[in-house]
KOLKOLRO-366748 format. One record per residue (C-alpha): residue number from 1; chain; z, y, x. Coordinates in pm, 1 decimal, padded with zeros to 6 digits. Layout:
N
- NUM|A|Z|Y|X
...
END
This chain:
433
- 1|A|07807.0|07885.5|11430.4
- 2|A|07494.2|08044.6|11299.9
- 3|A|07393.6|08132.4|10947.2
- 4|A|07086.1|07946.6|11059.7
- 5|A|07246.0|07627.5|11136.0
- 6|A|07411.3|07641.5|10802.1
- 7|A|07406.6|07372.5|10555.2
- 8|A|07251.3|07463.3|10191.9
- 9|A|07621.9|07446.4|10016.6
- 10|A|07743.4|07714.5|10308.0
- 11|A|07481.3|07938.4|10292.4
- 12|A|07505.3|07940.8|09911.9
- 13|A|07858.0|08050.0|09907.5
- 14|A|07803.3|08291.7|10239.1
- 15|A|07505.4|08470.8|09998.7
- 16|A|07756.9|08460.6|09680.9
- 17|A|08031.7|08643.8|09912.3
- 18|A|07794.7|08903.5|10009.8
- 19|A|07618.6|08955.3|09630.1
- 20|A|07992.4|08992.1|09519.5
- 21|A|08086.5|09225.0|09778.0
- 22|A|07804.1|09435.4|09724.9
- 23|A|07805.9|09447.9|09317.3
- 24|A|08142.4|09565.3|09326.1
- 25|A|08065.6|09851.0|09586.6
- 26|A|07751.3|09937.3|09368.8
- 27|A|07949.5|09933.3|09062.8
- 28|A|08222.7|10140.6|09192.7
- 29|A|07934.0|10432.4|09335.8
- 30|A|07758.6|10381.7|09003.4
- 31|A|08038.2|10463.7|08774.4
- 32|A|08242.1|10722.3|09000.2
- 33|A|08526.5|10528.5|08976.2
- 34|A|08817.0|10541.4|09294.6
- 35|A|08730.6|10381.5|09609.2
- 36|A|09092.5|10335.4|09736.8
- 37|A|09200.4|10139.4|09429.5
- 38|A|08919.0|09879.2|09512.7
- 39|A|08967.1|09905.6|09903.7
- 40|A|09375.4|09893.3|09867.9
- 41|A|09476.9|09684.6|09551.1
- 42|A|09139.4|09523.6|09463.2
- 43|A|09158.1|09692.3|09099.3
- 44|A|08848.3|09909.4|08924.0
- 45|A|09051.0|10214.7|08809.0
- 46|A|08960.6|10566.7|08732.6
- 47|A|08975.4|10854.0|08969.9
- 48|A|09316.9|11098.0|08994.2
- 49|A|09525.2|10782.4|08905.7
- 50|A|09942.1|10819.7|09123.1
- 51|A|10229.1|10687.8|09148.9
- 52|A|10349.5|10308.5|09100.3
- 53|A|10012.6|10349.6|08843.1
- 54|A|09763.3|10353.7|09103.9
- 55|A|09871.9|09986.6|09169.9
- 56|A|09826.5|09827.6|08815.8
- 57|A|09616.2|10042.3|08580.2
- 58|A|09240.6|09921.9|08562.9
- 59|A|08940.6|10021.5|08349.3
- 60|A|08978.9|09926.4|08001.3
- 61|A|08732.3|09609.9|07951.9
- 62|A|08756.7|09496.9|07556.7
- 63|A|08730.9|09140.5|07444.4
- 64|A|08473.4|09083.0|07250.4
- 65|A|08236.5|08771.8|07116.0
- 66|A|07950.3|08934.1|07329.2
- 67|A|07989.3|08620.9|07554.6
- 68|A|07726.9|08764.4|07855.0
- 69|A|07951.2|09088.6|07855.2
- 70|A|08282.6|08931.6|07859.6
- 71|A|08115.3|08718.2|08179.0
- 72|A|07998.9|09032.0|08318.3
- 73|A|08371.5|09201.3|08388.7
- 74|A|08498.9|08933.9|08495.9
- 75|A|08236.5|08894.7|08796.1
- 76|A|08300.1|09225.5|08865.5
- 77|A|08668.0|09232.5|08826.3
- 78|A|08638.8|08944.1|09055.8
- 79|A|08401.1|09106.9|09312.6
- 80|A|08665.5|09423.1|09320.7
- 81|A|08915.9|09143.1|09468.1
- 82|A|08694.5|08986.1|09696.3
- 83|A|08652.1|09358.0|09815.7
- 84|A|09045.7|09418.1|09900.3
- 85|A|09060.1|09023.1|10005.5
- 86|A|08774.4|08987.6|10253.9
- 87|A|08905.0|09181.9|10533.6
- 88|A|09231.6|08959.0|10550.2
- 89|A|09020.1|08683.2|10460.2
- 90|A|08781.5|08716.7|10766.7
- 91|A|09136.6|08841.9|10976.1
- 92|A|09304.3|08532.9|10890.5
- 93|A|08974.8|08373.7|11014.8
- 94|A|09027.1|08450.0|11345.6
- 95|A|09448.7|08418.4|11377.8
- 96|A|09343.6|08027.5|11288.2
- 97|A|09078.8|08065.9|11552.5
- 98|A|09282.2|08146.5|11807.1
- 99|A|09605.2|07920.3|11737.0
- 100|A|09342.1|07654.5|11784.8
- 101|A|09190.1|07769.8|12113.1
- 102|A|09450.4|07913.0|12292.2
- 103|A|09789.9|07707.1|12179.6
- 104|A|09831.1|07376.5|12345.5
- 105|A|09827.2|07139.1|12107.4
- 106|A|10041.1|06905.9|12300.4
- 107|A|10335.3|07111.9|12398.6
- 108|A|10321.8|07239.7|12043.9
- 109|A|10384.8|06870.6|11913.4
- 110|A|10675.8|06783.2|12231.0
- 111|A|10862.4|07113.5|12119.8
- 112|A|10878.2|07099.7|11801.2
- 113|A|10836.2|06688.8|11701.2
- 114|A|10801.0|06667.5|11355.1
- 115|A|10985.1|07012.2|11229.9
- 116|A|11412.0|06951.6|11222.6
- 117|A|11599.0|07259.0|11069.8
- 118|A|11507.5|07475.8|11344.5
- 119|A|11169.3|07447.3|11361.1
- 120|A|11177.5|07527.2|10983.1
- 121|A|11442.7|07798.0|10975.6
- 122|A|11210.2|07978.9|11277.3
- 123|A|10896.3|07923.1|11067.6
- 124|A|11076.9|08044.4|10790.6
- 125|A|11206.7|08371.4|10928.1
- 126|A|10836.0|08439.3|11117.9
- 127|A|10693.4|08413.8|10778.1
- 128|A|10950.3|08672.4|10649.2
- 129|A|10901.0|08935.3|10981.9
- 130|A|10513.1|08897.2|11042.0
- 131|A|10326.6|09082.8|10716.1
- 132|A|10055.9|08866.5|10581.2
- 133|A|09925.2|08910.8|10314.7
- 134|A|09911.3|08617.2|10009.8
- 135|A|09548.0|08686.7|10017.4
- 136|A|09481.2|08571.0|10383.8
- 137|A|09761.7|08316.9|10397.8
- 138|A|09516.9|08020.5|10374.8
- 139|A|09346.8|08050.1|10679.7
- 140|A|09575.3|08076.3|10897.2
- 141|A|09770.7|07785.6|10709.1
- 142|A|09455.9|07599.3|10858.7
- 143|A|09474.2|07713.7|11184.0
- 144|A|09868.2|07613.1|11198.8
- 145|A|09777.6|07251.5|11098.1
- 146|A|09504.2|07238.4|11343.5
- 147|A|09701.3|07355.0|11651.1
- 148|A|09945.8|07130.2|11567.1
- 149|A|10218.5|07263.6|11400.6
- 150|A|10413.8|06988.1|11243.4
- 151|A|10336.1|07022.9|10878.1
- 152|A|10695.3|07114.7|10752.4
- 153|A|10708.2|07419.7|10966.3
- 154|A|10408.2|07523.7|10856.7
- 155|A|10472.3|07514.3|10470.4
- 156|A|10783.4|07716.2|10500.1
- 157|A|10539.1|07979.4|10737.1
- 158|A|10332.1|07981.6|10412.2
- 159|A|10589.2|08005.9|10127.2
- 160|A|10810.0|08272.5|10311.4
- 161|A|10472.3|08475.0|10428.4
- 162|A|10372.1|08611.4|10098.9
- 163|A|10731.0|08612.6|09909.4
- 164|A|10829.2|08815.4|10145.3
- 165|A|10799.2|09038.0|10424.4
- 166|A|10973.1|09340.8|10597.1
- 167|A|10813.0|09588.6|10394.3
- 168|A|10833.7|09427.8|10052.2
- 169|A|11171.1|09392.1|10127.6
- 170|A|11235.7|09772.3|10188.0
- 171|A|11006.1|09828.7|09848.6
- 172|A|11246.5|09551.2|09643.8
- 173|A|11563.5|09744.6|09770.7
- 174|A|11442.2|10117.6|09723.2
- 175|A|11306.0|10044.1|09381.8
- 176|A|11465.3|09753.4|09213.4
- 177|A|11782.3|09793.4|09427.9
- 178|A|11970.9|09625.6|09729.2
- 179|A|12095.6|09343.6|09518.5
- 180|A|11726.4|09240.0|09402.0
- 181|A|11653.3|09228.5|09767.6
- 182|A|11914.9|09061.8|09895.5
- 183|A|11872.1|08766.2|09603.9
- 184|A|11464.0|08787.1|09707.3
- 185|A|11575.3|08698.5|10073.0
- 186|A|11819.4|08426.3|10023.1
- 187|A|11610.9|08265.3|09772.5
- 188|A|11278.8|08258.7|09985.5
- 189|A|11447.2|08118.3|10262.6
- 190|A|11608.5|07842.6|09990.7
- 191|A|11272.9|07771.6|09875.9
- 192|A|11065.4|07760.4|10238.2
- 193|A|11367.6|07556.0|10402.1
- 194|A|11349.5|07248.0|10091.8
- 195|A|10951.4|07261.3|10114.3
- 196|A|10973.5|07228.4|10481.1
- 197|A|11284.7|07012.1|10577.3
- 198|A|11120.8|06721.4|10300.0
- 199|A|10773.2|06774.2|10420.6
- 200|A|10900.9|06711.2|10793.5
- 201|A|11046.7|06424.4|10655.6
- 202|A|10745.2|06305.2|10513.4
- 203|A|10537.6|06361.4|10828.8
- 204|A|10796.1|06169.5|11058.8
- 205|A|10806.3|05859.8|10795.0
- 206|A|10400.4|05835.3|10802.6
- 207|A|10214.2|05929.6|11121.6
- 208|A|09903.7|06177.2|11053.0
- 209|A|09810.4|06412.3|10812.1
- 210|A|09541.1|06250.7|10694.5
- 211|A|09665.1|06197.9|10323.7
- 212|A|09840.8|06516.2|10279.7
- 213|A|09541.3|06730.0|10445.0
- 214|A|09185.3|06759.2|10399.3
- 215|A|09131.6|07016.0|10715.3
- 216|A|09019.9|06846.8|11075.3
- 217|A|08934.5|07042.6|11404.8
- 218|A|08975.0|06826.8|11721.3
- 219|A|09226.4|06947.5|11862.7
- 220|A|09345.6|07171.8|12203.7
- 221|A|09430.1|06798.9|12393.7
- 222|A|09529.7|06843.3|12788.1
- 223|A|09288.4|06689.4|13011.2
- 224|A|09433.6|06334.0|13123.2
- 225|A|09457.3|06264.3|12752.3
- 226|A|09104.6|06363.4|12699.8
- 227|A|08992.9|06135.9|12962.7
- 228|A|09172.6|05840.5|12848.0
- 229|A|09046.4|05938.8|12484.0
- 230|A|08709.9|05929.6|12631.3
- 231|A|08735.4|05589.9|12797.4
- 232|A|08912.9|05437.1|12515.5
- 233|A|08640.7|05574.3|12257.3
- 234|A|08377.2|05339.6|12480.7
- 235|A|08566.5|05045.0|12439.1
- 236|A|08606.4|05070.9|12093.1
- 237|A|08273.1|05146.1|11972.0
- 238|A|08163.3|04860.1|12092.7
- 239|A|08459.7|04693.1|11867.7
- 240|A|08465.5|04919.8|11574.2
- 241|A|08717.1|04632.4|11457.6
- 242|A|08967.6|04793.4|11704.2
- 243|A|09148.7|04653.2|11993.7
- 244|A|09540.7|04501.4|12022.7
- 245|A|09740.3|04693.4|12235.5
- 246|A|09772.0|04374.6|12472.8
- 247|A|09371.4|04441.2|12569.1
- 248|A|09412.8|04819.0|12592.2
- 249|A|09737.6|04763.9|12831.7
- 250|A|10118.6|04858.9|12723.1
- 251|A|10143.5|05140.5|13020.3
- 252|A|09915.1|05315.1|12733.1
- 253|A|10123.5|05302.9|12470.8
- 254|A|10252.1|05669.6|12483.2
- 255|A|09888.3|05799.9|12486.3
- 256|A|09787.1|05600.5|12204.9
- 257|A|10034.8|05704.1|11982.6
- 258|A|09948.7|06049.3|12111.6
- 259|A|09554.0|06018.3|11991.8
- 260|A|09739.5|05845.8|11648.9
- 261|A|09936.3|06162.7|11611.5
- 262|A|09620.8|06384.2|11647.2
- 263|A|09415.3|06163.9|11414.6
- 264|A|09159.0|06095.7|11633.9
- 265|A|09233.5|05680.3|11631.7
- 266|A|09437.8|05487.7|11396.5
- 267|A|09647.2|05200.5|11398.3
- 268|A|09558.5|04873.7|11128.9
- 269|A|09770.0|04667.2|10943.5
- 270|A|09725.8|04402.4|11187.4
- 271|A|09831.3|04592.2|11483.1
- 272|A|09499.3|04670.6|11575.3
- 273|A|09349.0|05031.8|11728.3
- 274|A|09033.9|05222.0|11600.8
- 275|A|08837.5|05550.0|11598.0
- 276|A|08931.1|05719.3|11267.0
- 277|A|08513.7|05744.1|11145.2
- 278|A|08560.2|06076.2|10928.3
- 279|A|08309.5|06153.1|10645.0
- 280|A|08526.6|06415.2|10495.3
- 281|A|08351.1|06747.0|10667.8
- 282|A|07951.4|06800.4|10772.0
- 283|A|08132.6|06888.7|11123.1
- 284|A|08261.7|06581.0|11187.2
- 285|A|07957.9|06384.2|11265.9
- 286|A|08025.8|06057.1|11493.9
- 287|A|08037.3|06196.5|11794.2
- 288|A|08285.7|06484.7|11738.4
- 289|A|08567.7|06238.8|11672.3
- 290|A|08665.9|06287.8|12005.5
- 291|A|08914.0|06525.6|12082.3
- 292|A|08792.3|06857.1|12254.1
- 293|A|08979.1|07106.4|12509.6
- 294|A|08945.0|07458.6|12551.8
- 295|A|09015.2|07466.8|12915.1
- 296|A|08750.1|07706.7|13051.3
- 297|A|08749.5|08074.6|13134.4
- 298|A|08921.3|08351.3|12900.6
- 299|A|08548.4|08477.3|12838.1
- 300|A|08466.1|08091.1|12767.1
- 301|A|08758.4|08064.1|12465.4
- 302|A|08684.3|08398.3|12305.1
- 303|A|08295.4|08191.7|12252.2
- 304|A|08496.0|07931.4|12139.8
- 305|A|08725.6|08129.3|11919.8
- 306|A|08398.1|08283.3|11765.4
- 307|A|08252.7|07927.8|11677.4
- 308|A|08619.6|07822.6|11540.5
- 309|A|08679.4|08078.6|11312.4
- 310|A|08335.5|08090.5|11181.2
- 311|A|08348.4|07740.0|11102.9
- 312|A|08653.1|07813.5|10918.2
- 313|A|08510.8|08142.3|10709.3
- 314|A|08177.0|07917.1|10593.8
- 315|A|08363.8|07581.6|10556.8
- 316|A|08616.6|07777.5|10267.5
- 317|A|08419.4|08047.5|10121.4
- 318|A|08366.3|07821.1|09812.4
- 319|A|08762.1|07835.5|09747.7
- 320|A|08762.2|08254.7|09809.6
- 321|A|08469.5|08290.8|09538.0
- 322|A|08611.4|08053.3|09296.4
- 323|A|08942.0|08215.0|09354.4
- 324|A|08876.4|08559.0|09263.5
- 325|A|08619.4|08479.2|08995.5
- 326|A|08933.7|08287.6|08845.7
- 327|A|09122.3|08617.9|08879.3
- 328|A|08867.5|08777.3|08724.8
- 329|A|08887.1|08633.3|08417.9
- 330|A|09254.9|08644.1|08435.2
- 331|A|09263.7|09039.7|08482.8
- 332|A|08990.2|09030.1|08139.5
- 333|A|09128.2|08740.0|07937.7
- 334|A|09514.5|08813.8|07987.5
- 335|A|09481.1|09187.8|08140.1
- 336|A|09809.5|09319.4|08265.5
- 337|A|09942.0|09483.5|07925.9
- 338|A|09935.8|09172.0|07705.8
- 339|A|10169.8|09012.0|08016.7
- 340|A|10405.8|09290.3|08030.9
- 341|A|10449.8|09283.0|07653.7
- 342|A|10502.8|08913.1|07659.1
- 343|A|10743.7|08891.1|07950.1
- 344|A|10928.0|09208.1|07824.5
- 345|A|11153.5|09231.8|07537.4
- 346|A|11397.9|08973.5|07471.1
- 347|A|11153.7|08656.6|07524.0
- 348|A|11345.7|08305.5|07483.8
- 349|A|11433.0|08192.4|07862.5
- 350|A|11285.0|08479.1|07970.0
- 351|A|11349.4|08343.9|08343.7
- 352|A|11101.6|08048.5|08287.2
- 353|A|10822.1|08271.2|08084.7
- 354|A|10830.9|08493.9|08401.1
- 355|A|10793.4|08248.1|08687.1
- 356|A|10507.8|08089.2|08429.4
- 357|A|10346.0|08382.9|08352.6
- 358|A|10350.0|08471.8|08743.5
- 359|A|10134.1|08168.6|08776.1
- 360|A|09874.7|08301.9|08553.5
- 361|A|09881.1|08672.2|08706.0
- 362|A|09704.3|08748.5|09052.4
- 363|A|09976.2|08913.4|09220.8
- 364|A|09873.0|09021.2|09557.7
- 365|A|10169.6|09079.8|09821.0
- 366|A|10274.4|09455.2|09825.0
- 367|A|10192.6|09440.8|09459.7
- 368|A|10424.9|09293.3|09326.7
- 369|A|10681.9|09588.4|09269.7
- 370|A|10516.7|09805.7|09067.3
- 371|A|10384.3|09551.7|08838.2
- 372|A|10793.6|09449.1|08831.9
- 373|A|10858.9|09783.8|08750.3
- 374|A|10604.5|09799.7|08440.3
- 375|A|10788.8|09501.6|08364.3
- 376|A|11157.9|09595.4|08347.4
- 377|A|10997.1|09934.8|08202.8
- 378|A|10929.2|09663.7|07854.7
- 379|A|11275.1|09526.5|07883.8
- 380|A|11231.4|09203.6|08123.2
- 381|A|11595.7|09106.3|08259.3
- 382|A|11719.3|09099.7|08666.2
- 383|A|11665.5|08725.9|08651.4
- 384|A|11339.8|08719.5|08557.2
- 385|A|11243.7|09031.6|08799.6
- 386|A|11360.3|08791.5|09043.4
- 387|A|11187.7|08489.7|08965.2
- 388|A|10842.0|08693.5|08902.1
- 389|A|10855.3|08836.9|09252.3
- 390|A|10865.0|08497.1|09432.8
- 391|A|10610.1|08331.1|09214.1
- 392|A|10394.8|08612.4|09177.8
- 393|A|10202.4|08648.1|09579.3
- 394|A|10254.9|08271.5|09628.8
- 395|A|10242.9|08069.2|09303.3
- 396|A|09885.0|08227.7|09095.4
- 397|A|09618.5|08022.5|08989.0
- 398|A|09375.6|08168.2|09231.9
- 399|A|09615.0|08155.4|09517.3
- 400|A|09669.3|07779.3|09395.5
- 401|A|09261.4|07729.6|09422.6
- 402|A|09283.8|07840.2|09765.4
- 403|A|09553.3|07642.5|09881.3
- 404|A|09343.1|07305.8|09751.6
- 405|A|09116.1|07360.8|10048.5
- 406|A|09370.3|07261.6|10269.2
- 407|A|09627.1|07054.1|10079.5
- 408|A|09544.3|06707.6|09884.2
- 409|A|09690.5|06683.8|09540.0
- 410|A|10003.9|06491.1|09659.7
- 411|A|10097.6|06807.3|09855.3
- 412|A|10016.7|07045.6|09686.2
- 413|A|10198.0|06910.2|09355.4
- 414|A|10525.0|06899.8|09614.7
- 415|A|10447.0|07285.1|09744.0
- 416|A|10413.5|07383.4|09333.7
- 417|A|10669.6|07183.6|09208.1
- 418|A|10985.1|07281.0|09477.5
- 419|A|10863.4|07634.5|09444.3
- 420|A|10885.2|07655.4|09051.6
- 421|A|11138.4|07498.8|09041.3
- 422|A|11292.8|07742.5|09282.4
- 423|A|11137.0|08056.5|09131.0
- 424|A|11370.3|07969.9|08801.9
- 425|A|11649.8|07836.7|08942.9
- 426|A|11690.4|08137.8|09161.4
- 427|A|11635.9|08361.3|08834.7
- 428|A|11932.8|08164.9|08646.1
- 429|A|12155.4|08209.7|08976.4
- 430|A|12030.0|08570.4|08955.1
- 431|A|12164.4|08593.4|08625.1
- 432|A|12489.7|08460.1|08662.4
- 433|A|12587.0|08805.1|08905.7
END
């Protein structure tokens, strides 16, 4: 896709990604302030800063009733994020690309049906080994659902991706000790197995994703199915009603169910079969209902992959700017030293304060530890450690805003509530030892 082809809402939110990105990178050269706190933890901090510091401490920004000032840090607090999130952003981009060009949508969906236990206790412990980052979790989320990974799989991918990781694990045991990571490994895998074993459920009770998603690429189909998609799509344009299964013919009842499963027709209450007329996306005009393969050259798919991923990146920019512009005006309405002070100490159920307060801190993965560290520094207990380094990289408000680009409420109340839920109950466990 070209920026000229894009709509007026795209190319709004493109130019608002690149105004951001280049404020912060002006305000950074303006005020001599460090370039690898911005780059590396998407913080504005003063030069000379080390240590676990270098992670946390920002410039001091004072509340105040000047309204356009207040406004005014936290766009460029927010445009310091975009800065450390855009390259993982654009990265995660391209991994969705690619899962949709390249991976067979088909054999995807006959190896792995709707997600048992060991599709989720593989997606689960990929998550864990392959170190993405919280910030560019989202689009490849996107590009799971749209190669066909069943659903549940792909919502224990995302919890376990951010919570943890190889290296966060190493960081948890060398600085919090081996018991903290140990608890941070069984209770990630806890979490991602119950979000993905009753999604999978879900999924396998109710055909399509249709009202748990709002994301739609056709997908990587294998060329007899194509055809018969093709053929079938004539027929029922010309009945938009639909067509019994008796009239189609019962030899094609397997393929049917296989165009059902990848939402490109639908069955009605009265037995009948349609094309699924989409409204939801400016992509899916009328005649893109159709599924479409990726079976030419390797040069051919690496176009494709291109068109994909941009598609993605201009379809979700809205979410990324509203996301860090949220964490913005967390990191200048609730900065960092009013949350340690209120987590720390001897807070009532300080295991439920910490997995809320998590919620309303932008926690970026690798970040995590030090801020944890601040924290135990003002008194905060092992339990609640625990429970604010699960919800921290997965659970924050911005995190949340990007994750309603690709989730409807329904789902993303179930992905919120299990892991909350989780994050405290872990903590209590925690406690208990």
């Amino acid at each position: 896709m070209s920026i000229a082809k894009l709509g007026k809402k795209e190319l709004f939110w493109f130019s608002a990604v690149v105004v951001l990105y280049v404020l912060a990178v002006w305000y950074v050269a303006a005020h001599n302030l460090s370039w690898g706190a911005m780059f590396k933890a998407g913080i504005l901090q003063e030069k000379g800063v080390t240590g676990l510091e270098a992670r946390v401490k920002e410039i001091n920004t004072p509340l105040s009733w000047n309204i356009p000032q207040v406004i005014w840090y936290i766009i460029i607090k927010g445009a310091a994020l975009l800065v450390e999130l855009l390259p993982y952003w654009i990265i995660g981009m391209f991994i969705a690309g690619g899962l949709v060009v390249f991976v067979s949508w088909e054999k995807v969906k006959h190896k792995m049906g709707y997600g048992g236990f060991g599709a989720n206790l593989m997606a689960t412990t990929a998550g864990a080994v392959i170190p993405i980052c919280s910030c560019g979790i989202v689009p490849v989320l996107a590009g799971m659902v749209e190669s066909g990974v069943p659903l549940g799989p792909t919502l224990a991918f995302l919890i376990a991706a951010p919570m943890l990781n190889v290296p966060t694990v190493f960081m948890t045991a060398g600085l919090l000790g081996k018991k903290m990571a140990i608890a941070r490994v069984i209770s990630v895998f806890a979490i991602a197995m119950s979000v993905g074993l009753i999604v999978s459920y879900w999924q396998k009770k109710r055909k399509g994703l249709r009202h748990l998603v709002k994301i739609y690429v056709q997908p990587n189909l294998p060329p007899e199915i194509q055809r018969f998609a093709y053929s079938l799509a004539v027929k029922l344009m010309q009945k938009p009603n639909g067509l019994p299964l008796e009239e189609i013919g019962l030899e094609h009842k397997e393929k049917l169910e296989e165009l059902e499963e990848a939402e490109v027709i639908e069955r009605t209450k009265d037995g009948r079969w349609r094309l699924i007329q989409r409204d939801d996306s400016k992509y899916q005009a009328g005649c893109m209902i159709l599924p479409q393969g990726y079976q030419g050259t390797f040069g051919q798919k690496l176009i494709q992959l291109w068109k994909v991923s941009w598609q993605l990146f201009f379809t979700l920019n809205y979410y990324l700017v509203l996301a860090v512009l949220i964490a913005g005006a967390i990191r200048v309405l609730i900065p960092t030293r009013v949350i340690v002070n209120f987590v720390g100490g001897k807070a009532l159920n300080s295991v439920l304060v910490a997995s809320i307060v998590a919620m309303l801190a932008y926690v970026c993965t690798y970040v995590e530890v030090p801020t944890a560290m601040a924290l135990i520094d003002k008194g905060m207990g092992p339990g609640a450690t625990l429970s604010y380094l699960l919800g921290g990289p997965g659970l924050s408000l911005p995190s949340i805003m990007m994750l309603s680009a690709v989730f409807k409420p329904r789902l993303l109340w179930l992905y919120l509530g299990i892991s909350f839920i989780g994050c405290v109950i872990a903590g209590y466990i925690f406690n208990l030892f």
